[in-house]
N, C-alpha and C positions, 0 to 999 in steps of 0.2 A: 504494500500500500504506500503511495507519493503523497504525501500532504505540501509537496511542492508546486508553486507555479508556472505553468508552462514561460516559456522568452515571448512569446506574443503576450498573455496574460499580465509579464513583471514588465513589457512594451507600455501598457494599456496604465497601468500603475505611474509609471514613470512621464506617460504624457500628462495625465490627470495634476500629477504633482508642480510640473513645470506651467499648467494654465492654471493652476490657483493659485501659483506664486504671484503673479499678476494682482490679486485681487488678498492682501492681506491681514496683518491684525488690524491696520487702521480704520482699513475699509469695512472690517464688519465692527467696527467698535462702534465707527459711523453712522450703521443702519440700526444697528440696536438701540442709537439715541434717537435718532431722527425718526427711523422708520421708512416705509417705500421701499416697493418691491428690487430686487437687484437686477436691472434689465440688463443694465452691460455685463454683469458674467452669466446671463440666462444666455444675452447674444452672443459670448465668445464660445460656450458649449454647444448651441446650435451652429457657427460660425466653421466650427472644428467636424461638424457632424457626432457628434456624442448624445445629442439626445434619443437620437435614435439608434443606439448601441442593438435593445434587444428585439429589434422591430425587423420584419422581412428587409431583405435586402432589394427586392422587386418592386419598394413602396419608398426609395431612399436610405431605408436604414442601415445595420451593418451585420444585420445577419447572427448576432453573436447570443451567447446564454445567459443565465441569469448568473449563474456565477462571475462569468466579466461582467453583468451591471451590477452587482454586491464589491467586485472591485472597485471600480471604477467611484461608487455612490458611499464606500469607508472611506477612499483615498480623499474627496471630498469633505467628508466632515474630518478628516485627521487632520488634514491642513491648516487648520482652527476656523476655517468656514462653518464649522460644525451646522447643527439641524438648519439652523439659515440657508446656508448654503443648500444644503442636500433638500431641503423640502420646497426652493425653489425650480429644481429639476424632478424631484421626487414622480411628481405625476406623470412626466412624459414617458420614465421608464416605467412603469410599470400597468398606469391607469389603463389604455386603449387595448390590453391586452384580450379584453372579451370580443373586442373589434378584430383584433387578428384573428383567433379562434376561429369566432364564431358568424363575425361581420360577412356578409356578400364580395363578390371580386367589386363590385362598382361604391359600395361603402368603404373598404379598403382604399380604393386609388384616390378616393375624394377624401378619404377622413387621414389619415395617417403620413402623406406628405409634407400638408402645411404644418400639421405637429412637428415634425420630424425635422423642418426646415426652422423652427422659431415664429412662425407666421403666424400661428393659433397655440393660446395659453387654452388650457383646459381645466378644467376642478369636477371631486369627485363628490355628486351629491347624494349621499343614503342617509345618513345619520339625521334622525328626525328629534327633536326636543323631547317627546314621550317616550320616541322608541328605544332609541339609545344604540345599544346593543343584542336589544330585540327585534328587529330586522325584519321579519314575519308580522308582525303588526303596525308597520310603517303605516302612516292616513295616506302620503300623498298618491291622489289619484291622477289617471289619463284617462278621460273617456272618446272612445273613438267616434268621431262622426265623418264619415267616408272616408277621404284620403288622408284627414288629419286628426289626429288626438287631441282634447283640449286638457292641459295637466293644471294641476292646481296641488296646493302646499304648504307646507316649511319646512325646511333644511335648516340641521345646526352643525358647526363647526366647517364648514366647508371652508378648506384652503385655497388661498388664490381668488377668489369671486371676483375680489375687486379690480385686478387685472386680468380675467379670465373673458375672452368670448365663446367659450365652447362650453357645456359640461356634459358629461357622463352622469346618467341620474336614474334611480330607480323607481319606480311608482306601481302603484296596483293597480292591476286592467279588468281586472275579475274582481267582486268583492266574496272576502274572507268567508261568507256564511253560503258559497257557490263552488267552493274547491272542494274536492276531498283531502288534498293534503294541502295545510298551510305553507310549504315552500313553493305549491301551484300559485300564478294568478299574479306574480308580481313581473314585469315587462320592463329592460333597459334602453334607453334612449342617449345616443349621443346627437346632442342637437344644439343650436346656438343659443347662449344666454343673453335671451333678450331683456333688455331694460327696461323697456316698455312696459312688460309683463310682468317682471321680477323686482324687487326689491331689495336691497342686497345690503347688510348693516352690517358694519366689523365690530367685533367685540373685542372690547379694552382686555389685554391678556396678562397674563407673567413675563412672557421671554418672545423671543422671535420674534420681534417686532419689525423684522424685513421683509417676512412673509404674512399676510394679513389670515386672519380668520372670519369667517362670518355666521351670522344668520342669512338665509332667501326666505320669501315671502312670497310664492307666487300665485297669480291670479290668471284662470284661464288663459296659460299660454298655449298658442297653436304649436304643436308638433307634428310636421309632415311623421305619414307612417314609412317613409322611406328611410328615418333618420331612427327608427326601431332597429336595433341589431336583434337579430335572430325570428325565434317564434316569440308568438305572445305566450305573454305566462309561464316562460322561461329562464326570467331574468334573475331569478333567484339563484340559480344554476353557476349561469354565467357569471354571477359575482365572485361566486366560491370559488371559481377555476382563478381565479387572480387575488385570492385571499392569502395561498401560501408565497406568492410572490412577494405579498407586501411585507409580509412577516419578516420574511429574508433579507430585503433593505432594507427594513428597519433596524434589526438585529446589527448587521454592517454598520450601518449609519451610527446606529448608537457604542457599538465597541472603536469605531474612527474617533468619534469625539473621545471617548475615555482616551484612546491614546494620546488625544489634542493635550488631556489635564494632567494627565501622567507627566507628558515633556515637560508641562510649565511646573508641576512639581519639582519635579524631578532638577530641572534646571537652578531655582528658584535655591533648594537643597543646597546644591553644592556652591552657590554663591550667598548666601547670605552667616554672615559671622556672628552668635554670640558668645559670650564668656570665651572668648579667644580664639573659636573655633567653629566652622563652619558648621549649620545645622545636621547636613545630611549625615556628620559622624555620629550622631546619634541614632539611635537602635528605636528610639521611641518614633522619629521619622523616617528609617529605614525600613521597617518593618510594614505599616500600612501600605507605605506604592510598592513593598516588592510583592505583598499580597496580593493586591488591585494588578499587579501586572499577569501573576498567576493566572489569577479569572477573567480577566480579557483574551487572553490567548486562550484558555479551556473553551469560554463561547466562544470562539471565533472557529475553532475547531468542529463544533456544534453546526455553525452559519452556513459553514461550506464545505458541512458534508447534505445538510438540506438544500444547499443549491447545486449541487452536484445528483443528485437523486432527481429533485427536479429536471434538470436537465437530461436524466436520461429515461423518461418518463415513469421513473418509480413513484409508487405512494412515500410522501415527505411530510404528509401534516403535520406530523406529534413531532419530529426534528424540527420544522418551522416555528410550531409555537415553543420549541424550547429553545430552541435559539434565540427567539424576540425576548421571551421571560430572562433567560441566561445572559446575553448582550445587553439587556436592558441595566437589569440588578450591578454588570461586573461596572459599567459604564457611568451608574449612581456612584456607586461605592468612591471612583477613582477621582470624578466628580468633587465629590463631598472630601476626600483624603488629599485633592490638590487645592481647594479656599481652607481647609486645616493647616497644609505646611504651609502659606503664607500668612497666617496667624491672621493678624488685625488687615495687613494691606492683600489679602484673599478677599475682601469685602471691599475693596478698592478695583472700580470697573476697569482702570490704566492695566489690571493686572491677568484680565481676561476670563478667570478662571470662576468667576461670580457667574458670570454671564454663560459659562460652560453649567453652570451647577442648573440655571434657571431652566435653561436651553434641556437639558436631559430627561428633563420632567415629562416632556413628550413621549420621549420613547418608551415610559414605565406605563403611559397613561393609554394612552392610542395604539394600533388602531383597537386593540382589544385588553382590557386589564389585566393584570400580570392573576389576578384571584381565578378568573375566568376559563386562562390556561391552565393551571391549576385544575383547574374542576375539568377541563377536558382531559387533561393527561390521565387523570384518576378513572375518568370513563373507559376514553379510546384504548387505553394503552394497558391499563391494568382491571379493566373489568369490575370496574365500582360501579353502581345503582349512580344513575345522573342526578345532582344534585339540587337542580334550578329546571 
């Protein structure tokens, strides 16, 4: 067994690292005061053609697996771009993926070029205020009337809205007391975010304030039925088929950043002096990052062996969601043990590592709780009575 990376793969690594040189600590220290989306390194990664790493090659993209975009989207937040970064690109790699699957040859040519190009931002709308993470009793509906649906709603948490004119959005087409099975009846639509129709309000957050979050609001928007990917009443389906994707870059993402707090620890360590002698010779600061170092590399091991399964179309769920849980947890830890070794200037934003602590909160919290995995691992994987 090779737990090495191929020379194309440490290629992909090594390009990633040289374009977010480009875009530094200042620059996200920048957008985390100010705020607004990062368009100039959205456009130097479309520029480069990377947004469409794991997208057909027939459609623009570059043909490649989810393991090089878990590269590609760690190498990203290591560079201390951290979740900013990675959740500015986030959706292209991974969101349209129901589109590839399962989209038409003439949905494909039309939907996934200008993605691929930087010419269409996109956001993924499921997560409903009641529903949550119960997904099966989303409200928002599409009712057909001949060639077009009319949807109506509310989305919460949707990333991007506020730059977005595309979104990928779930709704029920059938109602719940017409299905035999509750994953029946709910219907995917990648279609334009109209403003017109929608209403789109960012919610004041913790962290990541480069990347906006929202609520939608929508009233009787028109959705051509041509802008439906698949069958109706399928789309419950098709979300799961890109569920373990998400888990995977996330997991990535979130062990990049731990390595981002690690380095500033770790650095931080060996330059700063008291009682005559630089902190890192102490065992009481040696000890927690070489720990956190342990457990980044154990989930990372985790990451990409579920992106590697995926890729070679094995069953990966219970590796996915351990990886996100595992990558998340090592990622807090390393987090929280690098604003530790900088003592009082750890809570000082000049030193990064605050802003890595706030920034990680995402990955424990989204897209599924770290409890949730938990109670799926204890089902799927060891045969426990389901809990919820």
């Amino acid at each position: 067994m090779d737990f090495s990376f191929s020379p194309e793969q440490q290629a992909i690594r090594s390009a990633i690292e040289k374009l977010c040189a480009r875009f530094g600590d200042d620059y996200w220290l920048a957008k985390d005061r100010d705020g607004g989306f990062p368009h100039d390194f959205h456009r130097a990664f479309a520029a480069d053609g990377w947004l469409g790493i794991a997208m057909p090659q027939a459609y623009g993209g570059a043909g490649l697996g989810v393991t090089d975009a878990a590269i590609m989207m760690q190498t990203v937040a290591e560079s201390g771009a951290g979740l900013s970064g990675a959740s500015a690109l986030h959706m292209n790699i991974f969101g349209l993926n129901p589109v590839v699957m399962f989209g038409s040859e003439e949905q494909k040519k039309r939907m996934l070029p200008p993605l691929i190009a930087g010419k269409d931002k996109a956001c993924f709308a499921v997560t409903e205020p009641d529903a949550g993470l119960d997904t099966l009793n989303l409200k928002t509906k599409a009712v057909r009337r001949g060639d077009t649906y009319v949807l109506s709603g509310q989305k919460i948490w949707i990333s991007t809205a506020q730059v977005a004119n595309k979104m990928l959005i779930l709704a029920r087409t059938t109602p719940l007391a017409q299905v035999k099975k509750k994953t029946e009846g709910l219907s995917l639509f990648y279609t334009a975010l109209d403003r017109s129709f929608i209403d789109v309000r960012d919610i004041p957050k913790m962290g990541r304030r480069a990347v906006d979050s929202n609520e939608l609001f929508i009233e009787s928007l028109p959705v051509p039925v041509t802008d439906r990917i698949g069958e109706a009443g399928k789309g419950f389906d098709y979300i799961l088929h890109g569920m373990n994707v998400e888990r995977i870059l996330i997991a990535a993402e979130a062990i990049g950043l731990g390595r981002a707090a690690l380095r500033k620890a770790a650095a931080y360590a060996g330059e700063r002096r008291v009682f005559g002698r630089v902190i890192g010779q102490n065992q009481a600061i040696q000890h927690p990052l070489a720990k956190c170092w342990m457990e980044l590399e154990a989930a990372n091991l985790m990451t990409f062996k579920a992106a590697s399964l995926y890729d070679r179309g094995a069953p990966c769920a219970a590796e996915a969601n351990a990886a996100k849980y595992l990558g998340a947890e090592a990622a807090f830890a390393a987090c929280e043990a690098a604003v530790m070794t900088h003592g009082g200037m750890g809570y000082a934003k000049e030193f990064h590592v605050e802003r890595y602590l706030r920034e990680v909160m995402i990955a424990r919290l989204a897209p599924v709780s770290p409890q949730l995995i938990l109670c799926f691992i204890a089902e799927k994987v060891l045969g426990l009575p389901k809990s919820y």
